[in-house]
MIDOSE-1310 file (N, C-alpha, C; in nm, 2 decimals, decimal comma, always signed):
residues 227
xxxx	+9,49/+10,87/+11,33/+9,59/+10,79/+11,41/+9,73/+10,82/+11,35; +9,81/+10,83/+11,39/+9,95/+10,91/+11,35/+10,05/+10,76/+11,27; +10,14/+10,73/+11,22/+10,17/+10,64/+11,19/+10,26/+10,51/+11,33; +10,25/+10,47/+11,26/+10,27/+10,32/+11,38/+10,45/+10,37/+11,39
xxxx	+10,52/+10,34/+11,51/+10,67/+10,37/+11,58/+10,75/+10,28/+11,45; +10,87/+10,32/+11,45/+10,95/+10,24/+11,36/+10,95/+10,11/+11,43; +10,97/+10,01/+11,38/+11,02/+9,82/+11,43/+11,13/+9,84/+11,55; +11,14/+9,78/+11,67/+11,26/+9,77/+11,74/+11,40/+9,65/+11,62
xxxx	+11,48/+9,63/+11,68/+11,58/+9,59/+11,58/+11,60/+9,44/+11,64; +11,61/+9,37/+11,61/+11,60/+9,23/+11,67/+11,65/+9,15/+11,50; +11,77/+9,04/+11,62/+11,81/+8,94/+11,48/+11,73/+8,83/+11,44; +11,78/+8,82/+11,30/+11,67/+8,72/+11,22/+11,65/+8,59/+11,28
xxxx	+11,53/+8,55/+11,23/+11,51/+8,42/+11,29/+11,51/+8,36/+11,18; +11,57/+8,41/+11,08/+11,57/+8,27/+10,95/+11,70/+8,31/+10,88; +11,76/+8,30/+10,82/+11,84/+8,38/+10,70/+11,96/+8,29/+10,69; +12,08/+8,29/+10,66/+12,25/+8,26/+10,59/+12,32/+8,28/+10,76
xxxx	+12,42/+8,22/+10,74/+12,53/+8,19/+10,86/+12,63/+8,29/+10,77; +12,71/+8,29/+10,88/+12,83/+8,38/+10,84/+12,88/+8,46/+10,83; +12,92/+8,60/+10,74/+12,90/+8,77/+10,74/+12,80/+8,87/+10,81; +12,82/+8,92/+10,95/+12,70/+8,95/+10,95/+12,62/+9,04/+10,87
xxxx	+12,49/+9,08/+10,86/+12,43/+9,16/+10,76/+12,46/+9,30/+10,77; +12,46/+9,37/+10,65/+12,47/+9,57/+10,70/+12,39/+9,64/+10,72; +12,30/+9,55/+10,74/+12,18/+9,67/+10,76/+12,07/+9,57/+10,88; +12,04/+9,66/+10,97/+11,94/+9,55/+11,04/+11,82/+9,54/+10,99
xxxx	+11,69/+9,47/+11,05/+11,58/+9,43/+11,01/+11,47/+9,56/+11,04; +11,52/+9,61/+11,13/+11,45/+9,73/+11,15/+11,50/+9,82/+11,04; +11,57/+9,87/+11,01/+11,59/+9,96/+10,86/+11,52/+9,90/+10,74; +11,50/+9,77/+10,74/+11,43/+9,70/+10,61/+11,30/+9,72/+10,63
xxxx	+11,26/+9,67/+10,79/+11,09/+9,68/+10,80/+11,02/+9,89/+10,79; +11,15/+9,97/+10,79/+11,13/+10,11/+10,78/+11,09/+10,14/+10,63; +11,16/+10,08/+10,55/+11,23/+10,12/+10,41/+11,07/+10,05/+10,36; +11,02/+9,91/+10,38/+10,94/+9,86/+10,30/+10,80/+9,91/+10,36
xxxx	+10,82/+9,94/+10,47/+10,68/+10,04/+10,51/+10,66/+10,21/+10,44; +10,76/+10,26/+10,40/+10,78/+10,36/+10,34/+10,73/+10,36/+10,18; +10,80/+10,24/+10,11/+10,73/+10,19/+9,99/+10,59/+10,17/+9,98; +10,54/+10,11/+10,09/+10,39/+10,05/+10,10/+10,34/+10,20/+10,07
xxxx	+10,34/+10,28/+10,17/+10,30/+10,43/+10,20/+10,30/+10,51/+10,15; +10,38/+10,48/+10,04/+10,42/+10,57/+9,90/+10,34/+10,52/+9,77; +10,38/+10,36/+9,71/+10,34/+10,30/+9,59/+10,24/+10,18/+9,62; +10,21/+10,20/+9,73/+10,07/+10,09/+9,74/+10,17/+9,94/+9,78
xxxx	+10,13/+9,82/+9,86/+10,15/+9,72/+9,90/+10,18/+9,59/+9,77; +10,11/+9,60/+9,67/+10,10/+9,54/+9,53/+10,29/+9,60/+9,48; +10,29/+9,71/+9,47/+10,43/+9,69/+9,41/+10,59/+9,71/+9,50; +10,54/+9,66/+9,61/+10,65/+9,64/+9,72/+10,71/+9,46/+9,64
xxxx	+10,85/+9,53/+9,60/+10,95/+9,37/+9,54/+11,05/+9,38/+9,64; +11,16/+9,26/+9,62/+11,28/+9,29/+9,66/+11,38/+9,37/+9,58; +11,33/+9,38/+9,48/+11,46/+9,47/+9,40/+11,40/+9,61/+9,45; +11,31/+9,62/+9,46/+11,33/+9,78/+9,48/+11,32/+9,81/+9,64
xxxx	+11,32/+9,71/+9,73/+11,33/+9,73/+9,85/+11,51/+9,72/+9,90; +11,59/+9,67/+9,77/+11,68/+9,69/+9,79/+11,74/+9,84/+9,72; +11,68/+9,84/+9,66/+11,73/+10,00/+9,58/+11,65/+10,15/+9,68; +11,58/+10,11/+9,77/+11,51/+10,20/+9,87/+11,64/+10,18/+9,97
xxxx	+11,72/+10,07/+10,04/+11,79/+10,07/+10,12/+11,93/+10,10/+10,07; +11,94/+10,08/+9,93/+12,09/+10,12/+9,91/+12,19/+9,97/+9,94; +12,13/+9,92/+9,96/+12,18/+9,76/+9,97/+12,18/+9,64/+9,86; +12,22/+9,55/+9,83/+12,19/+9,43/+9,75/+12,10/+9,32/+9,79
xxxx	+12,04/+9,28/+9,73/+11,88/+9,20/+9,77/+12,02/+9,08/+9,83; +12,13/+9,06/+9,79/+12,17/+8,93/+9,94/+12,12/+8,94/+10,04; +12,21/+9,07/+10,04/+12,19/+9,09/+10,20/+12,07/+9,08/+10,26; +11,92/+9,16/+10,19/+11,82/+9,14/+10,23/+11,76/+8,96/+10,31
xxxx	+11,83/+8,89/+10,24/+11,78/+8,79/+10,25/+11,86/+8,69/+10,36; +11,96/+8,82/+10,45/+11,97/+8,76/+10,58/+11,91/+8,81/+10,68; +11,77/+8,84/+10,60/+11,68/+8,90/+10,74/+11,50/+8,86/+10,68; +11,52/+8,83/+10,57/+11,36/+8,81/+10,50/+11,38/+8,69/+10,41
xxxx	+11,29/+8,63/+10,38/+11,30/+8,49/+10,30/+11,22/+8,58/+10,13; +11,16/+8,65/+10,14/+11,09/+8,68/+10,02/+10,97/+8,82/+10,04; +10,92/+8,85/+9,99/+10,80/+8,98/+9,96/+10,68/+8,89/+10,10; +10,62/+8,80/+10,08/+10,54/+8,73/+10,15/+10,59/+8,73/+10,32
xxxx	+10,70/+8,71/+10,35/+10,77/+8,65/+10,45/+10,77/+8,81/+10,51; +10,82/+8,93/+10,44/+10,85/+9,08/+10,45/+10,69/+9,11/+10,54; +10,61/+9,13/+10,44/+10,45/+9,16/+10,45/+10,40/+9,07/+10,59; +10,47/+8,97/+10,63/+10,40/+8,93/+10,75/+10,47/+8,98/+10,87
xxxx	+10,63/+9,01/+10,88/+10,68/+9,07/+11,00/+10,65/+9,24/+10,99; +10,58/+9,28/+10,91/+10,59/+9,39/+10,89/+10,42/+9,40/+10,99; +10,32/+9,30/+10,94/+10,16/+9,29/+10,98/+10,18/+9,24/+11,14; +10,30/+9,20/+11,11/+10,34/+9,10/+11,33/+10,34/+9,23/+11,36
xxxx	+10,47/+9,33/+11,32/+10,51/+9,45/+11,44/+10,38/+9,52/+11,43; +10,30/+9,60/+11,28/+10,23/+9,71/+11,33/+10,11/+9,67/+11,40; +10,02/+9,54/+11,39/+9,96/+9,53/+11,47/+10,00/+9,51/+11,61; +10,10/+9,46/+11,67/+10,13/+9,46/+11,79/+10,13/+9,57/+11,84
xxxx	+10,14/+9,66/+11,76/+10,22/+9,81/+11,82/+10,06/+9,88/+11,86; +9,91/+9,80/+11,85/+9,78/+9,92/+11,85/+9,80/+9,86/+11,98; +9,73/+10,06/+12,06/+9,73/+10,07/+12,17/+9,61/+9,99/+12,23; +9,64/+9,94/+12,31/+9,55/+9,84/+12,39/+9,41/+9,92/+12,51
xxxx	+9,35/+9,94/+12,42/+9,25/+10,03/+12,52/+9,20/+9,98/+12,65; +9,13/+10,03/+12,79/+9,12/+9,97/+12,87/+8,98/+9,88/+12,83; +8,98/+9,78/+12,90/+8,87/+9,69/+12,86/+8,76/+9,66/+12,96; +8,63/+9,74/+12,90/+8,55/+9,69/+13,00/+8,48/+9,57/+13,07
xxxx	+8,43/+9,57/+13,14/+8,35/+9,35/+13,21/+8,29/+9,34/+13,13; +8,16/+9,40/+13,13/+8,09/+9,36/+13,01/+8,13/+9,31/+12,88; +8,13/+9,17/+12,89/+8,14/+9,12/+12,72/+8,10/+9,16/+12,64; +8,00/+9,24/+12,62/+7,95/+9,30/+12,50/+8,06/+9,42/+12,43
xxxx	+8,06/+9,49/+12,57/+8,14/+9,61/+12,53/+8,28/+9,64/+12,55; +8,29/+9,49/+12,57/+8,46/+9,45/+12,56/+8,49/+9,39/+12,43; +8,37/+9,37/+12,36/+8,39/+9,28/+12,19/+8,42/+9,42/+12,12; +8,29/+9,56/+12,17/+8,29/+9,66/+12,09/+8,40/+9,74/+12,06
xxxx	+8,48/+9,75/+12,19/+8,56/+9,80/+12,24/+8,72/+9,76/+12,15; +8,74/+9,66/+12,17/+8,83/+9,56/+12,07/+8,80/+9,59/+11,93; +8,69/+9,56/+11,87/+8,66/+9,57/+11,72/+8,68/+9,70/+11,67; +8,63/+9,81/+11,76/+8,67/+9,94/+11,74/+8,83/+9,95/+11,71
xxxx	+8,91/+9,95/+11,83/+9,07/+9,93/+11,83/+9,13/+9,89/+11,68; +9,06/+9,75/+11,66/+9,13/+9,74/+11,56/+9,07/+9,76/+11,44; +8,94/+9,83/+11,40/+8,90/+9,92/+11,32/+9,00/+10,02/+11,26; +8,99/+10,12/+11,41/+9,08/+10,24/+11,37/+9,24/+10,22/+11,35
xxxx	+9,26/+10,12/+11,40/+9,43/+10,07/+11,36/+9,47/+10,05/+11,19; +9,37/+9,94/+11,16/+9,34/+9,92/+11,06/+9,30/+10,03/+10,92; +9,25/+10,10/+10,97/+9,19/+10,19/+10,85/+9,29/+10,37/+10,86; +9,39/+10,37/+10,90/+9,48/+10,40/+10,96/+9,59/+10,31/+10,83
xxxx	+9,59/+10,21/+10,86/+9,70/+10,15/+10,75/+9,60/+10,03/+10,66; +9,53/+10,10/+10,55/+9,44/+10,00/+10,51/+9,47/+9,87/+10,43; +9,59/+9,88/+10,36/+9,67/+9,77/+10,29/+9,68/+9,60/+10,42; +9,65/+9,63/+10,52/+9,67/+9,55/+10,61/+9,59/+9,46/+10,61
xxxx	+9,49/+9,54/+10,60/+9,31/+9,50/+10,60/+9,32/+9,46/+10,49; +9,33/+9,45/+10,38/+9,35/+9,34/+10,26/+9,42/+9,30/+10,23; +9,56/+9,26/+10,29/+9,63/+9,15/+10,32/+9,59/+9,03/+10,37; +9,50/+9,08/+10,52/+9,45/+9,00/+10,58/+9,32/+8,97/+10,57
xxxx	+9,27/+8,99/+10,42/+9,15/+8,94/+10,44/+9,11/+8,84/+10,34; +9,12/+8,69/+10,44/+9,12/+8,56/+10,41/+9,12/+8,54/+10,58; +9,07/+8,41/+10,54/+9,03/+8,37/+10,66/+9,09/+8,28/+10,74; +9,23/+8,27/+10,67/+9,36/+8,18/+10,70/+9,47/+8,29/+10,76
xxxx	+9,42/+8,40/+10,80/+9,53/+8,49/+10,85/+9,57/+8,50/+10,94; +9,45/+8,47/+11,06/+9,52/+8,39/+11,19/+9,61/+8,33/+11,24; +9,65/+8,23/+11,16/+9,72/+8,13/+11,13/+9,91/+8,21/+11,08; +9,88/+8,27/+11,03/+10,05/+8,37/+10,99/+10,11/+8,47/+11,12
xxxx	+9,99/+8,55/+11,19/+10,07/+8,64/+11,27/+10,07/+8,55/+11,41; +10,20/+8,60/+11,44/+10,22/+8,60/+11,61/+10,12/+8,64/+11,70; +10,14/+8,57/+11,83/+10,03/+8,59/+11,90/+10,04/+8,70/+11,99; +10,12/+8,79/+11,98/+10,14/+8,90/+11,98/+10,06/+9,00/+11,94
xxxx	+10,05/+8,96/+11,75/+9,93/+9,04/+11,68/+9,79/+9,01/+11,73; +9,79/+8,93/+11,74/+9,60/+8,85/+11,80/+9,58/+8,92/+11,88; +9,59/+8,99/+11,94/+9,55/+9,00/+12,11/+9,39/+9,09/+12,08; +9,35/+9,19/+11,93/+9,22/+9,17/+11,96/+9,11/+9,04/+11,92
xxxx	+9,19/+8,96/+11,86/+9,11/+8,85/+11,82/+9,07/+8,76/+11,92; +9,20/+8,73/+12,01/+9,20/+8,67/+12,14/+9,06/+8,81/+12,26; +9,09/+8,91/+12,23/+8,97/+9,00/+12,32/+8,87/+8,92/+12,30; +8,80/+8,93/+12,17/+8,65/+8,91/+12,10/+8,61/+8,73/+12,15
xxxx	+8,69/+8,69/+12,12/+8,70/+8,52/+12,16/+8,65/+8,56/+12,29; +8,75/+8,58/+12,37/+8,70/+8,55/+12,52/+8,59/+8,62/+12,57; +8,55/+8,74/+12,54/+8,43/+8,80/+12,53/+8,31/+8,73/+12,51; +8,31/+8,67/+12,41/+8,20/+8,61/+12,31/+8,22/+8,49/+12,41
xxxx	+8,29/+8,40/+12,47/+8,29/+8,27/+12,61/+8,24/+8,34/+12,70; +8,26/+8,45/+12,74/+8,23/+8,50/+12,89/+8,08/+8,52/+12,86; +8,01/+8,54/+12,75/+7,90/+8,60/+12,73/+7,83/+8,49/+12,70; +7,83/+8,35/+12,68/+7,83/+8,25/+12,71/+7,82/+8,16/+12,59
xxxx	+7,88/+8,19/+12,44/+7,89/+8,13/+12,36/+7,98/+8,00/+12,34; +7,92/+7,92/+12,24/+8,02/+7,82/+12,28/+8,14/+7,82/+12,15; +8,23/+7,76/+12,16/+8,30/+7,76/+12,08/+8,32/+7,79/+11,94; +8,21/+7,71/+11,88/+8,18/+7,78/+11,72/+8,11/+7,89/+11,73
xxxx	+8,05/+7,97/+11,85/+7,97/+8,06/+11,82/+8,09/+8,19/+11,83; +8,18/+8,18/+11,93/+8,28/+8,25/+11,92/+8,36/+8,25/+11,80; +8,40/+8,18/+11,73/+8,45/+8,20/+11,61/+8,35/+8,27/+11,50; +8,22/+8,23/+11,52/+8,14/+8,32/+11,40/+8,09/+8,45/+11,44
xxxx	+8,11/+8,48/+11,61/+8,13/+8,60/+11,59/+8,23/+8,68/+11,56; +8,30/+8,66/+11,59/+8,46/+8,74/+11,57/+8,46/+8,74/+11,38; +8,43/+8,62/+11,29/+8,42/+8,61/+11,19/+8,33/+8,71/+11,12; +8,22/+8,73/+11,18/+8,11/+8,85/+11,12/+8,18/+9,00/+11,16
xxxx	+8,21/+9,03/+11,26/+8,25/+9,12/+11,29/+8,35/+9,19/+11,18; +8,48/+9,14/+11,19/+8,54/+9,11/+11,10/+8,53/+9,13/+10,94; +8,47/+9,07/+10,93/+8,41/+9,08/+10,73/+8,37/+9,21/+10,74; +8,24/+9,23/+10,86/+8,18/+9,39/+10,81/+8,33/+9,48/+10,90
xxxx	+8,40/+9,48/+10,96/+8,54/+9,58/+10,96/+8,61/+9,60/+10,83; +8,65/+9,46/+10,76/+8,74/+9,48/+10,65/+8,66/+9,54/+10,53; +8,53/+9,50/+10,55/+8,44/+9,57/+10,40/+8,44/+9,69/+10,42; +8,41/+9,74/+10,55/+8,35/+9,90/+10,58/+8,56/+9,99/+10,54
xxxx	+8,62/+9,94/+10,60/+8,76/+9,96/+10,60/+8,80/+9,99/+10,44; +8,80/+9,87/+10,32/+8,86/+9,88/+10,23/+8,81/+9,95/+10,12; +8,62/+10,01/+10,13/+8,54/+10,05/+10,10/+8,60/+10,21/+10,09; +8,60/+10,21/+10,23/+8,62/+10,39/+10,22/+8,79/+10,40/+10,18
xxxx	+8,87/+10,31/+10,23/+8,98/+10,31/+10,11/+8,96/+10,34/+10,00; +8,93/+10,29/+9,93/+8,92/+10,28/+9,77/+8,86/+10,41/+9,71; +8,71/+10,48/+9,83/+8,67/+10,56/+9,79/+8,76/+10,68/+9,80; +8,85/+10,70/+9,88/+8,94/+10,80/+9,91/+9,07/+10,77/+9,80
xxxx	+9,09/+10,69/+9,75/+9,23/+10,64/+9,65/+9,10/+10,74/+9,51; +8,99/+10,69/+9,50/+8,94/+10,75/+9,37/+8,94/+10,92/+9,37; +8,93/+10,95/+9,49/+8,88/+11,12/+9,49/+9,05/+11,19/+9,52; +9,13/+11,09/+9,53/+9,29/+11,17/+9,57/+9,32/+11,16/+9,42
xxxx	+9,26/+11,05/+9,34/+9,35/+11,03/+9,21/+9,25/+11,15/+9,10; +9,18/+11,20/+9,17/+9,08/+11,30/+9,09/+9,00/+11,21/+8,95; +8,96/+11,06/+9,00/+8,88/+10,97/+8,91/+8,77/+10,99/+8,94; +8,69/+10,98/+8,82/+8,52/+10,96/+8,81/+8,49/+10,95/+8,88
xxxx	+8,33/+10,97/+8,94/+8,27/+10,96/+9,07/+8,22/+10,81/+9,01; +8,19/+10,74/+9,11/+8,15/+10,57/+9,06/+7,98/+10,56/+9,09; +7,90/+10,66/+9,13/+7,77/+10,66/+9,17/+7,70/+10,78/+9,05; +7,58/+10,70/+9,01/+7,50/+10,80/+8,93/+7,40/+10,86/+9,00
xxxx	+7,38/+11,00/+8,94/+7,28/+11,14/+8,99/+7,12/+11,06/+9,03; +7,12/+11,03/+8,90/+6,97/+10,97/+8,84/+6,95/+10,84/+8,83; +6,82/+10,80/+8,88/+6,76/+10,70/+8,87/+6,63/+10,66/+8,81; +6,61/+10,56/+8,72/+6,46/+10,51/+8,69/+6,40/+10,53/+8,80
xxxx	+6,24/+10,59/+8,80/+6,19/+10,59/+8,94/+6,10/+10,50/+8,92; +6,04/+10,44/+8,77/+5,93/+10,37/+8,79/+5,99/+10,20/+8,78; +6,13/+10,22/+8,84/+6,19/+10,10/+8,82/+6,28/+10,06/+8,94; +6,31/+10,14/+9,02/+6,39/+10,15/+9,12/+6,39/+10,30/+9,19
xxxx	+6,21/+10,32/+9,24/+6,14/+10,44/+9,33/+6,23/+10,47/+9,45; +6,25/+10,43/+9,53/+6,29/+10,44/+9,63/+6,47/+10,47/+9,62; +6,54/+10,44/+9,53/+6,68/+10,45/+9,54/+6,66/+10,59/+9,39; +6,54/+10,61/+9,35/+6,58/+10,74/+9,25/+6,54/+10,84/+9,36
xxxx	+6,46/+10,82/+9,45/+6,41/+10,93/+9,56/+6,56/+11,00/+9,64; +6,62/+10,88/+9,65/+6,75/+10,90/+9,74/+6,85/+10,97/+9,67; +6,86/+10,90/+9,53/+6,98/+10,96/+9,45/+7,07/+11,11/+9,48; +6,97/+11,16/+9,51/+7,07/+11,36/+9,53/+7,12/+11,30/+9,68
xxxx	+7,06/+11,26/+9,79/+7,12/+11,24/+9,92/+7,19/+11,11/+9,90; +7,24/+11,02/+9,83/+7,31/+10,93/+9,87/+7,47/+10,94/+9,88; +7,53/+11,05/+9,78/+7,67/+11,08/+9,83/+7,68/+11,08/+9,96; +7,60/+11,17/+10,01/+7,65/+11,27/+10,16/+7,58/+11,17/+10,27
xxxx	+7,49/+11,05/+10,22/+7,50/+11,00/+10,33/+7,58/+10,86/+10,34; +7,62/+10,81/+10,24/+7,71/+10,67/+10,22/+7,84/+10,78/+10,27; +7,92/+10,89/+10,27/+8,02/+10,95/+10,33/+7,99/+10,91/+10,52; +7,88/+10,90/+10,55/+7,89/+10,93/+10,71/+7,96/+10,84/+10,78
xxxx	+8,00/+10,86/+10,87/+8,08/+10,74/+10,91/+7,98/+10,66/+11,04; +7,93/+10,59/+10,99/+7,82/+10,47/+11,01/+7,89/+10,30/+11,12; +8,02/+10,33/+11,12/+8,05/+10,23/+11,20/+8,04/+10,19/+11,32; +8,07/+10,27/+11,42/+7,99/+10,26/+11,56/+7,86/+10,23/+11,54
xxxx	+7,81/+10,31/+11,52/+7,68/+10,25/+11,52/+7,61/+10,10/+11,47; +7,67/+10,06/+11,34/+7,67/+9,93/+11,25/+7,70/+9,85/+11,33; +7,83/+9,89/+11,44/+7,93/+9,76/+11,46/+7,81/+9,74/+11,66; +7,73/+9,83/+11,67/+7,67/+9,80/+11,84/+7,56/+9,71/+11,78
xxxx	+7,51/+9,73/+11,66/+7,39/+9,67/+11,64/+7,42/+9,52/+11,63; +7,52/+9,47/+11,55/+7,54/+9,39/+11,46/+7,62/+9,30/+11,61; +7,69/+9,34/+11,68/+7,75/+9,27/+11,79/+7,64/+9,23/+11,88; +7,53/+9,33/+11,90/+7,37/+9,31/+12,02/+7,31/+9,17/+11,94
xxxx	+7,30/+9,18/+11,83/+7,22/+9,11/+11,70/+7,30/+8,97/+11,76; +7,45/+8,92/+11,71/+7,51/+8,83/+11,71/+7,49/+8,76/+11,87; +7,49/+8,84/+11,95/+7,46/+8,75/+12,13/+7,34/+8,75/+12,11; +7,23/+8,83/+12,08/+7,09/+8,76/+12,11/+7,11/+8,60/+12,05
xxx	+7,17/+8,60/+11,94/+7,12/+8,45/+11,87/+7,18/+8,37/+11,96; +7,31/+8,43/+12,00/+7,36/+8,28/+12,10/+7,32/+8,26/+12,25; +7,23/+8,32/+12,25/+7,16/+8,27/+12,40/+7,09/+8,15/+12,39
């Protein structure tokens, strides 16, 4: 997936009266997506988000309240920005269909996916960003769940997206930084038979990309129970 459009430019909704600022919000939400993309999401500050813009952290702070406040208009635009696939009737494959979307959005920009993974994250983006969360909801109603069961589906779903997501992250951060492989060759067989049998095949098959498939089962699984 190619990277997400720059931010449109729109004035702050929080900041100082007075001077206007020199730089808009869209050049800051560019500059600190660039940092993310470069040095990882952990060492995005305001000092160096002002030394990426050539600006003084005042200024910044007539368009952002702090690192926290940054990280969430930054999680509002790029999720807003995933393309909205057409959606089919069937609820099932309108839940699959959505979870897919924002799979591949997500793992695409994987820092997002572990920003947001807490279960209070709902609750920070615009309802703008929601719109697959709101899919899977109404899906999971149409298909005749009731209220908590829609929430624990969307919640399952979910967990196994951001695991499978930050998983192959990590695995691809170890093999770009040219670090140790984290799996051994060999196994006790008279202690653990079945995973020493696998050992030479388990690289090449934990690499497969297993998610479609994971995510039809696990969504069929989650509606049978709520019938």
């Amino acid at each position: 997936m190619p990277p997400p459009p720059a931010p449109p430019a729109s004035p702050a909704s929080h900041g100082r009266t007075g001077r206007p600022p020199l730089t808009s919000r869209a050049q800051i939400l560019t500059a600190a997506r660039r940092l993310i993309d470069r040095d990882g999401w952990e060492k995005l500050t305001i000092r160096r988000l002002a030394a990426e813009t050539g600006i003084g952290a005042t200024t910044l702070y007539h368009h952002i309240r702090g690192k926290d406040d940054l990280l969430i208009l930054l999680l509002n635009h790029y999720i807003a920005e995933i393309e909205h696939p057409p959606l089919p009737t069937d609820p099932q494959e309108r839940i699959i269909t959505a979870a897919t979307a924002m799979h591949d959005a997500l793992a695409a920009w994987p820092w997002a996916a572990e920003i947001l993974s807490t279960d209070g994250f709902v609750g920070l983006l615009d309802e703008s960003a929601l719109w697959t969360v709101e899919t899977i909801l109404a899906a999971a109603h149409d298909h005749g769940c009731t209220p908590e069961q829609t929430v624990h589906v969307f919640r399952t779903i979910w967990y196994y997206t951001v695991g499978e997501i930050l998983v192959r992250a990590h695995t691809a951060h170890h093999h770009t930084h040219n670090e140790p492989p984290t799996h051994r060759k060999t196994f006790d067989a008279t202690r653990v038979p079945h995973l020493a049998a696998l050992a030479h095949q388990w690289p090449t098959l934990a690499a497969q990309n297993t998610y479609p498939q994971g995510l039809r089962t696990l969504v069929n699984g989650l509606l049978i129970q709520t019938n």
